[in-house]
C-alpha positions in Angstrom: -11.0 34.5 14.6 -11.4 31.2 14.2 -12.8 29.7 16.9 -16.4 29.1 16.6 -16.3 30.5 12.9 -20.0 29.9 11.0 -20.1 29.3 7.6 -22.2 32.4 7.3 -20.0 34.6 8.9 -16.9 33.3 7.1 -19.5 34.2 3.9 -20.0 37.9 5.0 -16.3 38.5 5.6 -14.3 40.9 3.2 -11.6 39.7 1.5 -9.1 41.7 3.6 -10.4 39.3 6.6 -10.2 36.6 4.6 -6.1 37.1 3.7 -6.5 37.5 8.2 -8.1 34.1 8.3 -5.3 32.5 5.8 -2.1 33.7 7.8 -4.0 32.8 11.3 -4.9 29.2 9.5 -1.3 28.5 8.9 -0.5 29.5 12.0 -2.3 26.9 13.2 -1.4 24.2 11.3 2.5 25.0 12.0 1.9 25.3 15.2 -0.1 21.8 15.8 2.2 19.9 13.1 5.1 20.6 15.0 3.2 19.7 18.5 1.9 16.3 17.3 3.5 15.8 13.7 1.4 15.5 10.4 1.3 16.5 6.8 2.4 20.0 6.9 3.7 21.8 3.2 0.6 20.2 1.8 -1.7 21.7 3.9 0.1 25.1 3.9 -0.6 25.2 0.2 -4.0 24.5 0.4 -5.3 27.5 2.8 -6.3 29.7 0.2 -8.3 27.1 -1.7 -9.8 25.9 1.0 -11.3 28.7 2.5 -12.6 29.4 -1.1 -14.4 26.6 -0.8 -15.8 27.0 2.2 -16.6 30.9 1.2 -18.2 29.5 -2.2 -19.9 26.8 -1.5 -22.4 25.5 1.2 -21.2 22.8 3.2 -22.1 20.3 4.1 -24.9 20.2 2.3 -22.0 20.7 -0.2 -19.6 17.5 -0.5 -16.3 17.8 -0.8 -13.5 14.4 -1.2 -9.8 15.2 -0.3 -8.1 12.6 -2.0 -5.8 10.8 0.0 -6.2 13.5 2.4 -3.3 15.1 3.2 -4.8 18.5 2.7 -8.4 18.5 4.8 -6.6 20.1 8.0 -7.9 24.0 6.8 -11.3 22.4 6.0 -11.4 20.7 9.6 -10.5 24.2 11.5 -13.5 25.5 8.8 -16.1 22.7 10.1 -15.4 23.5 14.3 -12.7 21.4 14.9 -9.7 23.4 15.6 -10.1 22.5 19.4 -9.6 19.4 18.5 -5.9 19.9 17.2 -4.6 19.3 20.1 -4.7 15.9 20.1 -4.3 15.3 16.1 -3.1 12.3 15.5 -2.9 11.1 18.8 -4.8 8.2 20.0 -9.0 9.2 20.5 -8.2 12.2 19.1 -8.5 13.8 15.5 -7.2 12.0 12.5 -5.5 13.1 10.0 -7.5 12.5 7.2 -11.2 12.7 6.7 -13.5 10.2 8.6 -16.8 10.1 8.6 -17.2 9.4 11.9 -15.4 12.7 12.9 -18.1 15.3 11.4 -20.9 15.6 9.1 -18.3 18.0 7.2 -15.9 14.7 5.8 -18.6 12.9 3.2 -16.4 10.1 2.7 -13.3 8.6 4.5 -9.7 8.5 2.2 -6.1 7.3 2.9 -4.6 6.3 -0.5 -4.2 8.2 -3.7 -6.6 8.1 -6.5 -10.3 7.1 -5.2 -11.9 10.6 -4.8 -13.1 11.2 -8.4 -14.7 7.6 -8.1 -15.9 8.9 -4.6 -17.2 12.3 -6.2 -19.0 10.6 -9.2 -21.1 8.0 -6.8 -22.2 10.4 -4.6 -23.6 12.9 -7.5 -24.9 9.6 -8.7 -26.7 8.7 -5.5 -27.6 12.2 -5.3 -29.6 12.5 -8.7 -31.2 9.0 -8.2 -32.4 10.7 -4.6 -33.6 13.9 -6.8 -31.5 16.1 -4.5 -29.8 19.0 -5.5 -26.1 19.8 -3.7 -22.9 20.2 -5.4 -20.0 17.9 -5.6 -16.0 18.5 -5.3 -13.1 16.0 -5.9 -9.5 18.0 -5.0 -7.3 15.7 -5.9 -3.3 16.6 -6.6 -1.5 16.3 -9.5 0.9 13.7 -7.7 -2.4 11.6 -7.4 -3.6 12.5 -10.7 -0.9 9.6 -12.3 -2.9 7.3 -10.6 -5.0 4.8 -12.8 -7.9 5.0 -11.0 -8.6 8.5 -11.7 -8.9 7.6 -15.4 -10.9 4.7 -15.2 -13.3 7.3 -12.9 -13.0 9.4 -16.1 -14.1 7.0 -18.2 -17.7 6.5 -16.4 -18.4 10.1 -16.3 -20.6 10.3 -19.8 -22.4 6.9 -18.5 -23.0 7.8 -15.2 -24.8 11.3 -16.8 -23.9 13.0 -13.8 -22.0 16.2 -13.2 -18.7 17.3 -11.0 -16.0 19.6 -9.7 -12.7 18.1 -10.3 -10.2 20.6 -8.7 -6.6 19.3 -9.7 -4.0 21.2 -6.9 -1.0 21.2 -8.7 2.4 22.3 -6.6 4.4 19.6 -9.0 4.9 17.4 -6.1 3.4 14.2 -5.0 6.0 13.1 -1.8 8.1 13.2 -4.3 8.6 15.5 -7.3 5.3 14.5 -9.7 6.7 12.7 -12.7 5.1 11.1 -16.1 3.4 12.3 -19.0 0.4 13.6 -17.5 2.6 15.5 -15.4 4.1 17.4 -18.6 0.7 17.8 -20.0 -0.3 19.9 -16.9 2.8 22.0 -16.9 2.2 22.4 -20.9 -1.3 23.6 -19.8 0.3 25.9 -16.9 2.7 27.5 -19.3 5.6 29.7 -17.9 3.3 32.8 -16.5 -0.4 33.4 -16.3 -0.5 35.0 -19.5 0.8 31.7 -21.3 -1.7 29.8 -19.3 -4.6 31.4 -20.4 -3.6 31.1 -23.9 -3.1 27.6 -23.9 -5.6 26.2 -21.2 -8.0 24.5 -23.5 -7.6 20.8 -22.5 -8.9 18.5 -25.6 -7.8 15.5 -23.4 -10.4 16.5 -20.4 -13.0 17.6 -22.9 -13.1 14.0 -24.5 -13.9 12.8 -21.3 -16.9 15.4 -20.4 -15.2 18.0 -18.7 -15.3 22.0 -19.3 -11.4 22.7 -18.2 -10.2 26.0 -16.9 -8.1 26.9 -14.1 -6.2 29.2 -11.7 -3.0 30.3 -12.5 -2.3 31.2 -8.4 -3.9 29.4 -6.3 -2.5 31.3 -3.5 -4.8 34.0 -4.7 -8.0 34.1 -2.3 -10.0 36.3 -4.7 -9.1 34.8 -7.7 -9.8 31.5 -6.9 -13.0 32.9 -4.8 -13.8 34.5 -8.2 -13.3 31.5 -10.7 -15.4 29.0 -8.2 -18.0 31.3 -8.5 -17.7 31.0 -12.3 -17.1 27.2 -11.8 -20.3 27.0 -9.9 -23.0 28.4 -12.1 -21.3 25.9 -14.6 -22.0 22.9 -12.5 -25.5 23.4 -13.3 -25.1 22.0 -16.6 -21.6 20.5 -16.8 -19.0 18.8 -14.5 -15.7 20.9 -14.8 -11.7 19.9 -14.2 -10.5 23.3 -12.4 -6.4 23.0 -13.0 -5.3 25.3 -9.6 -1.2 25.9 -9.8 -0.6 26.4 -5.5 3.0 26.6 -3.8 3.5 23.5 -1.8 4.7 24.8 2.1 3.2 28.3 0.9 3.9 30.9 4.1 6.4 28.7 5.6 9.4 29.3 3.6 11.8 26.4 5.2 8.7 24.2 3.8 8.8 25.9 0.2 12.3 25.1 0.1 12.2 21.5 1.0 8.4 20.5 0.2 9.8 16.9 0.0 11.5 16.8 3.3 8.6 18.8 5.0 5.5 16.7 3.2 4.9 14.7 6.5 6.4 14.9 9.9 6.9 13.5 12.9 7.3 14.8 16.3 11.2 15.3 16.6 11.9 13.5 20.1 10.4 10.4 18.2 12.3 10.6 15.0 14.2 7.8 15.0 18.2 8.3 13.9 18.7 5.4 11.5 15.8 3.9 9.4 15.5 0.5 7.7 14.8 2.3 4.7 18.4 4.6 4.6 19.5 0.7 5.2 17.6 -0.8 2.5 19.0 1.8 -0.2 22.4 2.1 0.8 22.9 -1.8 0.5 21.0 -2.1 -2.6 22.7 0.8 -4.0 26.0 -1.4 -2.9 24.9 -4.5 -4.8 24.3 -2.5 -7.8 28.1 -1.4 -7.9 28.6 -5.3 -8.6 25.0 -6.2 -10.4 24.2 -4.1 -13.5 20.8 -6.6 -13.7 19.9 -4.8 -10.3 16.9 -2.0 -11.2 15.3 0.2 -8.1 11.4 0.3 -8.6 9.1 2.8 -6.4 5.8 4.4 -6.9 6.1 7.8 -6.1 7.7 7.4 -2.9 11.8 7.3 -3.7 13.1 9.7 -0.7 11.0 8.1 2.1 12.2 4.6 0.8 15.7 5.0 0.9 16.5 5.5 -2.6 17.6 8.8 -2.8 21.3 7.4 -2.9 20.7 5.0 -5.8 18.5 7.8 -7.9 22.1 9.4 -8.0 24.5 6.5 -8.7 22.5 5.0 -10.7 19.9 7.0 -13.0 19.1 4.5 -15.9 18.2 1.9 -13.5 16.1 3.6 -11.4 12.3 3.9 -11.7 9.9 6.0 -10.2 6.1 5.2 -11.9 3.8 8.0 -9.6 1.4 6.7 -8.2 0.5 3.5 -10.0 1.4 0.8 -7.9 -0.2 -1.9 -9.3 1.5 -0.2 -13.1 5.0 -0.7 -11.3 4.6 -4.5 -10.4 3.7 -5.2 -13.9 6.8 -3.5 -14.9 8.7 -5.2 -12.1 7.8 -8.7 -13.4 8.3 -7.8 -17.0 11.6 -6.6 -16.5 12.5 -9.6 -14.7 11.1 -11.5 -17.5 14.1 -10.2 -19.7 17.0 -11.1 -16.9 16.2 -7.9 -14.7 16.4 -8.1 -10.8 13.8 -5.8 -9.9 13.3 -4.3 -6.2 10.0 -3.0 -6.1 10.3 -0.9 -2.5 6.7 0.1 -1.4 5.0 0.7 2.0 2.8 -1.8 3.4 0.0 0.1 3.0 0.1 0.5 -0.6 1.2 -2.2 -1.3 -2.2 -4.2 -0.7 -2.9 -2.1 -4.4 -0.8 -4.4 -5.9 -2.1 -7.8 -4.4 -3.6 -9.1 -8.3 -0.5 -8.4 -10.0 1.8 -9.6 -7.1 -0.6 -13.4 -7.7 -0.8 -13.0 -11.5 2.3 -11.1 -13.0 5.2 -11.7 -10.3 4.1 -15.0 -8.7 2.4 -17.6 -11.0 5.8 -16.9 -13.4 8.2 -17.4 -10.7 9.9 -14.4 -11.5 13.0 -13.1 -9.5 10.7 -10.1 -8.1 11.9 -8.4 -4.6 9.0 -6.8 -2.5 10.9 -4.3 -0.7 8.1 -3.4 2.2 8.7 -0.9 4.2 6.5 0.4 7.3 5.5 -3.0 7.9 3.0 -3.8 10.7 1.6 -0.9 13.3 2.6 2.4 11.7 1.2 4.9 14.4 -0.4 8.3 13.7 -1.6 8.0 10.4 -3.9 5.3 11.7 -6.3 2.8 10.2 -5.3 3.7 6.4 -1.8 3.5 6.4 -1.2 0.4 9.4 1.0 -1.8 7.4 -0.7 -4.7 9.9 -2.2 -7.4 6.8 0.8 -7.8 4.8 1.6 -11.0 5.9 -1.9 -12.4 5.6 -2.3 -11.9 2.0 1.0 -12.8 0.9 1.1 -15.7 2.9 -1.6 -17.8 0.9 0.3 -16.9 -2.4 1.9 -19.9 -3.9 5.6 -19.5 -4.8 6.4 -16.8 -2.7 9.0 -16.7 0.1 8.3 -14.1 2.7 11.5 -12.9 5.0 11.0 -10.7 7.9 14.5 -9.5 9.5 15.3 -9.6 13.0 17.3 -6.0 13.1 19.1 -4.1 10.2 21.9 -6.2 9.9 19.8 -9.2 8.8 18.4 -7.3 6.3 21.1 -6.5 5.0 22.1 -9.9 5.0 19.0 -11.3 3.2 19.3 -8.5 0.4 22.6 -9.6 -0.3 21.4 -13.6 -0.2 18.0 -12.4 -2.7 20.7 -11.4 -5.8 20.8 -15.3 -6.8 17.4 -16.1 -4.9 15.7 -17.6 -8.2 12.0 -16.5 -7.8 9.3 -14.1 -5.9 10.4 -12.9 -2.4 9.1 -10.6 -0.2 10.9 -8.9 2.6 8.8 -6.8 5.0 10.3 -4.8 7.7 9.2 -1.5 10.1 10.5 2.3 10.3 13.4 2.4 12.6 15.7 -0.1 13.4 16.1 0.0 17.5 17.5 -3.4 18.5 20.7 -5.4 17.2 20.1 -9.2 17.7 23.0 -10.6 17.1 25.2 -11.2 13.1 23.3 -13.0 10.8 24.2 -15.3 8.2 21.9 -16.2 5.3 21.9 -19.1 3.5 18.6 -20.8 3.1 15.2 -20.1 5.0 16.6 -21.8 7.7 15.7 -20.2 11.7 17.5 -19.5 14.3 18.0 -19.7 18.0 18.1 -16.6 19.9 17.1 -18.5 23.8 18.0 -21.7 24.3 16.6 -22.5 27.6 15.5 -25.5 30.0 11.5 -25.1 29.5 8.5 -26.4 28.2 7.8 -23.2 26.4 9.2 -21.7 23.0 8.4 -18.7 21.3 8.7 -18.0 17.7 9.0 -14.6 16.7 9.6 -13.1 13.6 10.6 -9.2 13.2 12.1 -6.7 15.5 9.4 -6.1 17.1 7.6 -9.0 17.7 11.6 -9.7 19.0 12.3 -7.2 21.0 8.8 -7.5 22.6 8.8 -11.5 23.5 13.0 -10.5 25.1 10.8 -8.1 27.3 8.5 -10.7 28.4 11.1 -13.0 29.2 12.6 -10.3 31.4 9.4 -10.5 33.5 8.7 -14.0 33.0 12.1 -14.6 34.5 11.4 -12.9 37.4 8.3 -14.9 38.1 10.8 -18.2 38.1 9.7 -19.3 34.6 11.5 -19.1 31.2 11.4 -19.9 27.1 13.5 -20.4 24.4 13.5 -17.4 21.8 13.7 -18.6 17.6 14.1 -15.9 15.4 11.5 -17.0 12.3 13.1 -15.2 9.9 11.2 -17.2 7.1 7.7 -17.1 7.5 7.7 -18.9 4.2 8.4 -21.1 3.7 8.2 -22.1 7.7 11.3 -23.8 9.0 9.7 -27.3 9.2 12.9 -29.1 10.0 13.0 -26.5 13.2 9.2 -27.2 13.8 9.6 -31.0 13.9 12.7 -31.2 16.0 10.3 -28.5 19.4 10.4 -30.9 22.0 8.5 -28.6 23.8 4.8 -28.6 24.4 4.1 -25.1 24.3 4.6 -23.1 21.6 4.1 -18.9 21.4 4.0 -17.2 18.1 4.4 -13.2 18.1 4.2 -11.3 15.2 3.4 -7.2 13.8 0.5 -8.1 11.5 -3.2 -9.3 12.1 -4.0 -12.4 14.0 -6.0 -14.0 10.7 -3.6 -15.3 8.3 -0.4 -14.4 9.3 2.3 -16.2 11.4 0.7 -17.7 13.7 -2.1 -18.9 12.1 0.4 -21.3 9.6 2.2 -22.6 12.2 -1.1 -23.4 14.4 -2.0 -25.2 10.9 1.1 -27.0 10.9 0.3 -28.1 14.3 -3.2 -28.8 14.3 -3.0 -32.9 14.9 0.1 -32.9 17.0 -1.5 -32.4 20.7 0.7 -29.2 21.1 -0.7 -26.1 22.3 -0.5 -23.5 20.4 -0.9 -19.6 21.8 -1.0 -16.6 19.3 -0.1 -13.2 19.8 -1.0 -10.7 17.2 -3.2 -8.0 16.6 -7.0 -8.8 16.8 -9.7 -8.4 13.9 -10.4 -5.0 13.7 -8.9 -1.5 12.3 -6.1 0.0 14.3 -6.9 3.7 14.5 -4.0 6.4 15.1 -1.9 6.5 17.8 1.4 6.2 19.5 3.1 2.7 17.9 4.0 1.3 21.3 0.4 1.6 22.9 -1.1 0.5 20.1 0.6 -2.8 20.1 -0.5 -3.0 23.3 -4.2 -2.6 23.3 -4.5 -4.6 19.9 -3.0 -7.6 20.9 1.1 -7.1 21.1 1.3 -6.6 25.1 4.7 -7.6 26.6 3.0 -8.3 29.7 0.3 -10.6 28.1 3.4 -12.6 26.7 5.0 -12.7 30.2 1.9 -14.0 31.6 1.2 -16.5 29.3 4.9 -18.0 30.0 4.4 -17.6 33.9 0.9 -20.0 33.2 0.6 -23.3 34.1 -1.4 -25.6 31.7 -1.7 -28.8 31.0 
């Protein structure tokens, strides 16, 4: 039924073959998820109001923002592109989020939470100023709905004179339960059954800001959410509306409705890896806090995925989750610390980067014992340019004050948690998703390096992470072959770098690998370091440009982390 669907026949269709269209969309979006991995309960729950949409409004002259995106996989099977699911997520093939690039039917590419009201309001802007006349839709869920940026979108709405659709998709969750007061202000507005919602759904809060409020009290309902966007629509004429929609997160797929958590985003299962560094991360910090009551667990929305799970048990009062307000939770991170708190702030990569002004100006200019807890560090995979956690080291590299540690396997970070309790001031620790190599026992006390190689050679590589590890081992393995060789130093201290080590190379060749962009990161402080000694200095690490989706290990090699490059490089001869 789907394929080749036109937004004119999906118009003409009854509502019988509508319901059809729903159970054949989730179909589909089980079927590919499992295939190639993705977001899946959150899509399930947004069939219903998608194809409303679609059957309501005209796009794309239309424009419609999924924030973050994790629920645009109905609207891409609505806009031709189910043949493309297939290949979702996989390298040249379709993303997982919105992109411009993809179809005239995504006005606006997302990734992180928070940025499509702001999205919505400058494109009705842009349209009035062009006198053109198309309606525009922000679907944002209440799990992004925390998020600051949303109310500072709210704020311009009466200046920018402008009018919107703000559809909030409320299944209670974010990736993790949706917590904070806004979060009890929409279940106050929801009520315990639809008759209570009706009753109560005037929303002073919204109506301050210049929104008409009213809502759906099943989402899951094709006609009545058909019914209430047509209501919505004729209202848009002369008023921008917040439509509050209550959906069932995994809706259809009942192993997804009982674990919408566990079931938000997948991966394909061969690749699963068995052991993570974040089930690391949170069962040694919940370990320290048995013997550190000044320990506090900090994470924005995110605490299953992180590892933290275990410590949200043992030790309620002391952990935080903020939602989505990452820059709000490392203000709260350096506060806390200013009253003798050891916060660990535990945050992808990727969203971390939201925090960069109050990581410079809260934590680090007052030296405050802060711990940067980032996970998913460097090539992520499938999830692609948004969410590669590949610029971490870059930007916190320039900040003065903070220390920056990137573990060689799981036990090392393990062992530089357990150094950080009575590390006095900022420090960063960065590590990836699975933890696939074991390096050797680590001991931890100062930023000191270590050798991995020693070996009779005018070549020596410095790599710091698994990774970049594991990867330069390989190239030995080939170099080796060739009748060439290097010593290995693990920099487990990016900063500060190990200068003592640096001094003491005899060797005239030096190899920096890393999992982060080429600009700014690793290599580029320790060519800096070298700059008047006569050394050369070779740098391998991912070039200047976005790394889209695909597999982790063939990414690294196209952008710039190529085991056989490294070999190559060692089997070179140059003066």
């Amino acid at each position: 039924m789907i394929d080749n669907l036109t937004g004119k026949q999906l118009k003409s269709m009854n509502i019988g073959e509508l319901n059809a269209l729903c159970e054949e969309l989730r179909k589909n979006i089980i079927r590919y998820v499992m295939e190639n991995g993705g977001h899946l309960s959150s899509n399930l729950g947004m069939v219903e109001l998608t194809v409303a949409l679609h059957y309501v409004f005209d796009f794309p002259e239309d424009k419609v923002v999924f924030d973050v995106g994790h629920q645009c996989y109905t609207h891409k099977m609505l806009s031709g592109r189910l043949g493309g699911f297939s290949a979702l997520r996989k390298k040249g093939g379709l993303s997982g989020f919105p992109k411009r690039e993809e179809s005239e039917y995504d006005c606006y590419n997302t990734g992180h939470a928070g940025t499509s009201v702001s999205a919505a309001l400058g494109i009705a802007k842009a349209r009035d100023l062009a006198c053109k006349d198309f309606n525009v839709i922000a679907v944002i869920g209440d799990g992004s709905f925390n998020n600051g940026l949303v109310y500072e979108a709210f704020n311009s709405l009466r200046p920018l004179n402008t009018n919107i659709l703000v559809i909030i998709n409320d299944n209670g969750m974010s990736i993790s339960p949706t917590v904070g007061s806004m979060h009890e202000y929409l279940d106050y507005l929801a009520g315990d059954s639809e008759e209570s919602y009706h009753k109560k759904r005037r929303a002073e809060i919204f109506e301050k800001f210049g929104f008409d409020y009213d809502g759906v009290y099943d989402g899951n309902d094709l006609a009545c959410m058909i019914e209430q966007l047509k209501r919505v629509k004729e209202q848009l004429k002369t008023r921008s509306v917040i439509l509050h929609v209550l959906t069932k997160k995994g809706k259809g797929y009942s192993f997804c409705e009982d674990n919408p958590e566990a079931t938000h985003g997948i991966g394909v299962k061969s690749a699963r890896p068995s052991v993570e560094y974040s089930q690391v991360f949170g069962d040694t910090l919940c370990e320290l806090a048995k013997k550190n009551d000044k320990i506090v667990a900090v994470t924005a929305a995110m605490t299953g995925s992180l590892g933290l799970n275990g410590f949200f048990e043992k030790f309620p009062e002391r952990a935080i989750d903020v939602g989505i307000c990452e820059e709000h939770a490392a203000i709260l991170c350096a506060s806390m610390a200013t009253e003798g708190f050891r916060p660990y702030y535990a945050i992808y990569s990727t969203f971390l980067q939201r925090s960069f002004d109050e990581i410079i100006i809260d934590i680090c200019s007052q030296n405050l014992p802060v711990t940067l807890c980032i996970d998913r560090a460097g090539i992520s995979g499938a999830d692609g340019e948004t969410h590669q956690g590949v610029f971490d080291l870059s930007f916190l590299s320039l900040i003065p004050g903070l220390t920056i540690a990137v573990p060689k396997d799981a036990d090392e970070l393990r062992a530089i948690l357990e150094w950080s309790v009575n590390f006095n001031g900022p420090l960063a620790i960065r590590y990836p998703r699975a933890c696939g190599n074991f390096f050797g026992k680590s001991e931890i006390k100062g930023t000191e390096w270590e050798y991995l190689r020693r070996a009779e050679s005018d070549t020596v590589i410095l790599a710091c992470g698994e990774r970049a590890i594991a990867r330069s081992l390989q190239a030995l393995q080939i170099a080796e072959k060739g009748g060439r060789t290097a010593s290995l130093i693990n920099a487990r201290f990016i900063k500060p770098l190990d200068k003592k080590m640096l001094s003491s190379l005899g060797e005239k060749r030096i190899i920096t690998v890393e999992d982060n962009v080429l600009i700014g990161g690793f290599g580029s402080l320790v060519c800096e370091y070298f700059a008047q000694s006569g050394k050369i200095v070779k740098n391998f690490a991912y070039c200047d440009k976005f790394i889209p989706q695909g597999g982790v290990s063939e990414l690294m090699d196209e952008y710039g982390l190529d085991t056989a490059a490294i070999a190559d490089y060692i089997l070179k001869d140059e003066t």
